[in-house]
N, C-alpha and C positions, 0 to 999 in steps of 0.2 A: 747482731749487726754491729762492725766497730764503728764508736762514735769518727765525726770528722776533726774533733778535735782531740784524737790521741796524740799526735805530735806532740802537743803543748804537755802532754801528762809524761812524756818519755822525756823532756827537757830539765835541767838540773831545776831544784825549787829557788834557787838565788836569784838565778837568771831570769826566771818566774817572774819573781816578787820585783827584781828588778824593771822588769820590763812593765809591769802592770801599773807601777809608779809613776812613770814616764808614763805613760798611755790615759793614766788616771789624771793626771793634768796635777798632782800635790806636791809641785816646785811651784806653780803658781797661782794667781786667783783668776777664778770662772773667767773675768772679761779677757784676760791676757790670752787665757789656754782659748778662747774659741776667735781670737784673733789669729794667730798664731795660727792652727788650725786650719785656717781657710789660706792666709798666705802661704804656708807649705804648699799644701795641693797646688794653689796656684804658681806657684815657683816649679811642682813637676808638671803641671801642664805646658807652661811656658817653656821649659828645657827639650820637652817633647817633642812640641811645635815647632822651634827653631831648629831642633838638631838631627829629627829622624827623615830622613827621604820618603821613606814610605809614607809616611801622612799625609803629604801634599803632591800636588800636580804642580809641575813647570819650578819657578825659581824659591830659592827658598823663604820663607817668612821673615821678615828682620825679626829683629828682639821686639821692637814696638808691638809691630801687627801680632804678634806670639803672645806677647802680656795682654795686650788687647782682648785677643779671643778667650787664653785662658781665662781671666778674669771676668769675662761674660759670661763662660761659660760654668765655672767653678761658682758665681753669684748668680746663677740663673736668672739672666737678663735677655740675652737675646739678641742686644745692639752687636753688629758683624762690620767689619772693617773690608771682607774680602770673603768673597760666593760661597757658603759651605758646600752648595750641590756641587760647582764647578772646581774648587780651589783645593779639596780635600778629597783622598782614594778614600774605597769603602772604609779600611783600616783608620783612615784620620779622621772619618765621622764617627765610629766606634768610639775611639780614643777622646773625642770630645762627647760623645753619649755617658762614656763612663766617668767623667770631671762632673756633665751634669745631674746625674744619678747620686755621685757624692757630693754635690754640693748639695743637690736638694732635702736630701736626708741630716746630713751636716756628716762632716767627717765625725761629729765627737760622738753619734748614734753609733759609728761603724767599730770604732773602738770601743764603746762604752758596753757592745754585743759581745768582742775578743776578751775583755776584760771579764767578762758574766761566765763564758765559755771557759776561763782560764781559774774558776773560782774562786774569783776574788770580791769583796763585796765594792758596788760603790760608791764613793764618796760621796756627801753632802757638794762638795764643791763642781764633783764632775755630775751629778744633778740637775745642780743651775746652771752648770754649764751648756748640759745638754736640752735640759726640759724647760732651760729660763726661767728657774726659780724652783725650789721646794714643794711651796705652796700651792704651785701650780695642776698638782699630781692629784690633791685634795685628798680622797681614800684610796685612788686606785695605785697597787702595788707596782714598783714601778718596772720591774722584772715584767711584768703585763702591758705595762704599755711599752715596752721597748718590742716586744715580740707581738704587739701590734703594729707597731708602727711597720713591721717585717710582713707581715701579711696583709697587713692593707696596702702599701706600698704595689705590689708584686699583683697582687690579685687585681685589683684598678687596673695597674698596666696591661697584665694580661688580657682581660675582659675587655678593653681598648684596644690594643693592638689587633685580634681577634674581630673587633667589629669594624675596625677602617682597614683590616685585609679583605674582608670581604667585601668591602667598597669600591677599592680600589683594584679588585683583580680584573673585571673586565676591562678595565683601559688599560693597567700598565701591566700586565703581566706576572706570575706567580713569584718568580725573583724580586724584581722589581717593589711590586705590593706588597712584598713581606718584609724587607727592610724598612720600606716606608712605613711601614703599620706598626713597627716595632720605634723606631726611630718618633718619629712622631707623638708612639703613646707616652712613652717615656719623659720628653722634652713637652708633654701638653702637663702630664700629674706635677711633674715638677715646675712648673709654670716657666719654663723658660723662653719657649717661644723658637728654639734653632728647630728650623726645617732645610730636608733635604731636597726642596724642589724651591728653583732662585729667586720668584715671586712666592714665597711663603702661602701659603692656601688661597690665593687668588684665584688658582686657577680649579676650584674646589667651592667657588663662591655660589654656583649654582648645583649643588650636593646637600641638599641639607640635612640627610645622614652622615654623611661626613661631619659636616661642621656641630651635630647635636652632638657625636661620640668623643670630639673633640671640647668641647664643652662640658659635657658630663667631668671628663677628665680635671680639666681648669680646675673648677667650682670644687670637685671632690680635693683636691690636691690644695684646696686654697681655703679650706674652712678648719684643718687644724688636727691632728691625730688626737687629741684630747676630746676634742668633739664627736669624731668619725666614734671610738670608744666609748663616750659617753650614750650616745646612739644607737649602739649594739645593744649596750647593756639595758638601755630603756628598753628597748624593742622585744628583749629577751630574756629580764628576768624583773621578776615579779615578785612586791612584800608584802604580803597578807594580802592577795588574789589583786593587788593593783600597782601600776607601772611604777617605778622609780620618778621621781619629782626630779625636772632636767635641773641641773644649775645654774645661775644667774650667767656665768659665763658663755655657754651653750647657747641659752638663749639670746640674747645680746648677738653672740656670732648668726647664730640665724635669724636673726631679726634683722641686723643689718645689712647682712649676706643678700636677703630679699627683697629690701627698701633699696640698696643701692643699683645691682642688677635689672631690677624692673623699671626705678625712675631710670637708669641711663636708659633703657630698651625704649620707653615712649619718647626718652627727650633725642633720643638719635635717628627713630623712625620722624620724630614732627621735623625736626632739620633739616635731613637727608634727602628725604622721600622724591623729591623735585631734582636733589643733587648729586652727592656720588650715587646713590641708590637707582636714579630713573633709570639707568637702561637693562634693570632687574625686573623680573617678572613680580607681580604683588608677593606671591609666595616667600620668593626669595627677600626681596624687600625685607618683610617680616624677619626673618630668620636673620639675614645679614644685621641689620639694626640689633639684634637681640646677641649676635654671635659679638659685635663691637662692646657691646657692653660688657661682658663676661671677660673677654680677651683685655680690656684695657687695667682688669682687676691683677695685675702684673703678669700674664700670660706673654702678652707681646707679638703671638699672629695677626695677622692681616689677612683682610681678604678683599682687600681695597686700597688705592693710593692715597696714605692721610695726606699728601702735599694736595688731593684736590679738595678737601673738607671743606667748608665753611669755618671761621675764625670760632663761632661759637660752640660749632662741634667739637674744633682742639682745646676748646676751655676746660669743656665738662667731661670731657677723656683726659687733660691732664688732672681733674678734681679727683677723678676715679681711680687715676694712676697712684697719686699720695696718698690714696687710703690705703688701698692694695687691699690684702689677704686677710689673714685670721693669724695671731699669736701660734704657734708651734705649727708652723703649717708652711711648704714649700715656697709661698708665696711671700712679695717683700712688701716695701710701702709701710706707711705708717700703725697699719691695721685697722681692722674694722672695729675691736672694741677701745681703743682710744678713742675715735671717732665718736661714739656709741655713747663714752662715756662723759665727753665733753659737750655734745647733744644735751644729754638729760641732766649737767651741771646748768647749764646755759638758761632750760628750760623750768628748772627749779627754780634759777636766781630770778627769774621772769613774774614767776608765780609768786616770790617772796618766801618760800621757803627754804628753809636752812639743810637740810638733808636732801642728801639727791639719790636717787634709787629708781629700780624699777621692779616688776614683777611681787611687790611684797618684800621688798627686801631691798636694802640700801645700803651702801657703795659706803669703806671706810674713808677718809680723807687721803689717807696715801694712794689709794689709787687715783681719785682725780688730781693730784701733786703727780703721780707719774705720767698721766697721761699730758697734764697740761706743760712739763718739760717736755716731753719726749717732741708734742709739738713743735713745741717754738726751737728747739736743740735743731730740729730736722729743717725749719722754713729757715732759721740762719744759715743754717750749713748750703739750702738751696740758694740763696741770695746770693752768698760770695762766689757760688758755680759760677753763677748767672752770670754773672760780675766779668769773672773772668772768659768765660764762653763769648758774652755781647763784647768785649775787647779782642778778641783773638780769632773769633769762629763767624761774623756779619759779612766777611766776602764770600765766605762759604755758604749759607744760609742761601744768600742771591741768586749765588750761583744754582743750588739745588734746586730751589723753588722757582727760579727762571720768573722771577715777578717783581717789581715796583720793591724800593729800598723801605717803602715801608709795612715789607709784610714780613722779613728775616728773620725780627725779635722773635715772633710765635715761635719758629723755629727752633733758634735756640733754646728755648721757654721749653717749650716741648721734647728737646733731648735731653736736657739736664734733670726736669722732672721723670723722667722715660728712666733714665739710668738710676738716679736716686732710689728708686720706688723700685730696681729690676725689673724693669717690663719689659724693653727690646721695643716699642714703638717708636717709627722715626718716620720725621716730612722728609727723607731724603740726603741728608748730610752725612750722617754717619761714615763714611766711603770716603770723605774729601774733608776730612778733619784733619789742622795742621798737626805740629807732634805737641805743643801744647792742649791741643784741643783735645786729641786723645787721653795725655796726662789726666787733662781734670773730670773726663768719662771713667775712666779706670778709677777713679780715686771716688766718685760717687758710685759707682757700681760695688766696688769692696765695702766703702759705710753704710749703704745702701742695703748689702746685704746680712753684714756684720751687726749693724742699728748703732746709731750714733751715739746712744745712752752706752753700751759698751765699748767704743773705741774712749768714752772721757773717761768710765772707769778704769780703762787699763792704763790711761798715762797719769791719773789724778793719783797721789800714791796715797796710802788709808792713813783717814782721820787721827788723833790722838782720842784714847778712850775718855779721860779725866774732862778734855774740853767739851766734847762731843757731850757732856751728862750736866754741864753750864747750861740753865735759862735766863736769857736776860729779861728786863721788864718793857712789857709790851705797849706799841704806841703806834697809834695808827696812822696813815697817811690817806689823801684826799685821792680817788680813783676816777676817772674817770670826767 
C-alpha cells in the first residue's frame, strides 16, 4: 500500500528541508512560534468568515463579528457574537468545526505530525513549543505521544459522536442527529462549548445520556494527553508482575480533577436545588448540578440560563472557570495543577514546613515560582479586563440581565473570567458587546488560550548569559 505521504518523498530535498524549518518554528523561540501559530489560523478563519458566502446565512459578517468568532473558535471558547445554528450553512459550521479541531489540538501538534511524516527529526524548541516544555515528556518518546495524541483525539470523538447519535435519532432525525452527534463530540473533547442547536443543550437538560456522553467527553479532553498516556500505559503494562508507579503529575491532575468536579457538583446542587434546578425532576436535578460543574471546567455548554443563577452560584463557576483544565490538554484556565500545587504550598507553609510535596515526593521550587507567577500574571491581566469591560460594557450588562444596576458587575465579572479561562459561559451579554467590548473578549480569549506566561515570553527578548549567572547578596523583607 503507498504511504499517504509520497508526495513529500517525490518533492525536491531543498524544498524539503526548506519547508520543514519553517514548520519547525527554528527562526524563532517556542513562545513566538505558538503565538504566531494560533494568530495565523486565526487570521484564515477570520478571512473565511468575512469573505466566503457559503458559510453564512443572510448578510455578510463585518470583520469584527469574523475575528470574533474565529477567535472563539480557534481558542476554544465558545463565547458567539451571532447564532452558529441560525447564522452559519452546514459548510460554515464545518469550517468553524475544523478551526476548532485545530485549535484544540494546537496547530504546532499538526505540523509537528507533517514534520515526523516528512523525516525530519524535531527540535528541542518545537517540543516546548508543542508539549510546553521538554521535561514534560519525562520518558515517554515523544514520536509516541504525538501519535497518541492522534488516537486518542479521534477515538474520544468517535465513541461520542456514536453515543449522542443514538440519542438523538429518535427526536431529530438521522441527518440531523448525525451532524449534531459529530459536531458536538468534537467541540465537547475539545472543550469548546460551540453547539449547533441556539440554546446550547438546554434543550437536552432533561437527557441525562446525553449530557453523561457529553461529559465523559469534557473531563477526557480536559485532563491532558500526557495523562490520558500515562494511563494506558499503567493500565497495561507491567514491571516485574506490578503496575507502573503513576507520576506526581498524573496524580495531582486526578486528584484535582476529582476535588474540583465533585465539590462544585454538591455546592451547585445545595444552591440551585430550590433555584434554576426546581422545575427539574430530582433525577435531573442531580445530573444537571453535576453536568455545571464539569462544563464550567472551560467546556462552556449550558443547559440552563446562568442570567437566572444565584450571585453565589456565579462565584463558584467563575472559581472553577480560572482553574480550568489540566497542562497539555484541550482545555484553558489556569490549570488544575498550578492550583494543586499552590494548595499544598499554602498548606506546607501552615504546617511550618519548608518542603512542599505530595504523594512521597516533593515539588522542586521552580515549579511552585511557576505556578505562583503564572497566577498572579493571569488575576492581573483579568483585573485590567475588568477594568476595561465595567467602563465600556455596564449598559450592556443591564440591559442583558434586565435587573437592578446593581447586579451588572457579576456580569461583566463573569465574561471576562469566561473568556480568559476559554470556557464560552455567559449571563447574556456576549450579543450586545460594544466594538470595544469585543476588542478586549478577543484579546483575553487568544491569552487565554495562548497562557500569559507565553505571550511575556515572546515580547521579553532573552536575558544576557554573563548577568543572568550574577548572585547578589541575600536580604530579607517583612511579609505579610
Amino acid at each position: 500500500m503507498a504511504s499517504p505521504f509520497r508526495p513529500f518523498a517525490l518533492w525536491g530535498v531543498p524544498h524539503r528541508r526548506r519547508l520543514a524549518r519553517i514548520l519547525a518554528g527554528e527562526w524563532m523561540s517556542p513562545a513566538r512560534l505558538l503565538l504566531l501559530s494560533f494568530a495565523g489560523l486565526i487570521a484564515v478563519g477570520t478571512v473565511g468568515l468575512a469573505t466566503i458566502p457559503a458559510l453564512y446565512v443572510g448578510e455578510p459578517l463585518s470583520w469584527l463579528d469574523a475575528l470574533f468568532t474565529a477567535t472563539s473558535a480557534v481558542c476554544v471558547t465558545g463565547l458567539i457574537v451571532v447564532d452558529t445554528a441560525t447564522r452559519f450553512t452546514p459548510l460554515g459550521q464545518a469550517y468553524l468545526l475544523a478551526m476548532i479541531q485545530l485549535g484544540g489540538l494546537g496547530i504546532l501538534t499538526f505540523t509537528t505530525v507533517v514534520i515526523l511524516a516528512m523525516g525530519r527529526r524535531v527540535s528541542l524548541r518545537q517540543r516546548a513549543a508543542v508539549g510546553q516544555g521538554p521535561d514534560e515528556v519525562a520518558d515517554l518518546e515523544f514520536r509516541h505521544v504525538l501519535r497518541s495524541v492522534i488516537v486518542f483525539t479521534f477515538t474520544f470523538e468517535a465513541v461520542g459522536a456514536l453515543g449522542l447519535f443514538m440519542v438523538w435519532l429518535p427526536t431529530l432525525g438521522a441527518p440531523t442527529a448525525l451532524w449534531a452527534a459529530v459536531f458536538h463530540a468534537v467541540s465537547a473533547f475539545c472543550n469548546a462549548g460551540f453547539s449547533t442547536f441556539s440554546e446550547s443543550l438546554m434543550g437536552s437538560a432533561g437527557s441525562p445520556a446525553a449530557l453523561t456522553v457529553v461529559m465523559f467527553l469534557i473531563v477526557a479532553g480536559g485532563i491532558g494527553f500526557l495523562t490520558l498516556t500515562e494511563l494506558r500505559r499503567y493500565m497495561s503494562e507491567r514491571e516485574g508482575g506490578r503496575r507502573r508507579r503513576l507520576s506526581l503529575h498524573t496524580r495531582l491532575v486526578l486528584t484535582a480533577t476529582g476535588v474540583l468536579v465533585g465539590a462544585g457538583w454538591v455546592t451547585f446542587a445545595a444552591l440551585e436545588w430550590n433555584g434554576a434546578l426546581a422545575d427539574m425532576a430530582p433525577m435531573d436535578r442531580v445530573c444537571n448540578a453535576l453536568f455545571m460543574s464539569v462544563t464550567a471546567r472551560t467546556a462552556g455548554f449550558n443547559t440552563l440560563d446562568y442570567a437566572s443563577v444565584a450571585p453565589a452560584t456565579g462565584m463558584v463557576t467563575m472559581l472553577l472557570m480560572a482553574i480550568g483544565g489540566s497542562p497539555g490538554s484541550t482545555a484553558g484556565g489556569m490549570k488544575t495543577t498550578t492550583f494543586a500545587v499552590l494548595v499544598l504550598a499554602v498548606w506546607s507553609h501552615l504546617r511550618g514546613r519548608h518542603e512542599v510535596g505530595a504523594a512521597g515526593r516533593s515539588l522542586p521550587e521552580d515549579a511552585l515560582r511557576r505556578a505562583l507567577v503564572l497566577w498572579v500574571a493571569g488575576s492581573v491581566l483579568l483585573a485590567c479586563a475588568v477594568s476595561v469591560l465595567a467602563t465600556t460594557e455596564m449598559g450592556v450588562a443591564v440591559r442583558s440581565r434586565g435587573m437592578v444596576a446593581a447586579d451588572p458587575f457579576l456580569s461583566v465579572l463573569f465574561e471576562a473570567v469566561s473568556a480568559l479561562g476559554t470556557v464560552g459561559l455567559s449571563m447574556g451579554m456576549t450579543p450586545e458587546l460594544s466594538a470595544a467590548g469585543k476588542g478586549a473578549i478577543i484579546a483575553l480569549m487568544y491569552l487565554g488560550r495562548v497562557g500569559p506566561m507565553a505571550a511575556a515570553a515572546a515580547l521579553v527578548p532573552p536575558g544576557n548569559g554573563r548577568r543572568d549567572r550574577i548572585r547578589h547578596a541575600t536580604e530579607d523583607v517583612i511579609i505579610g
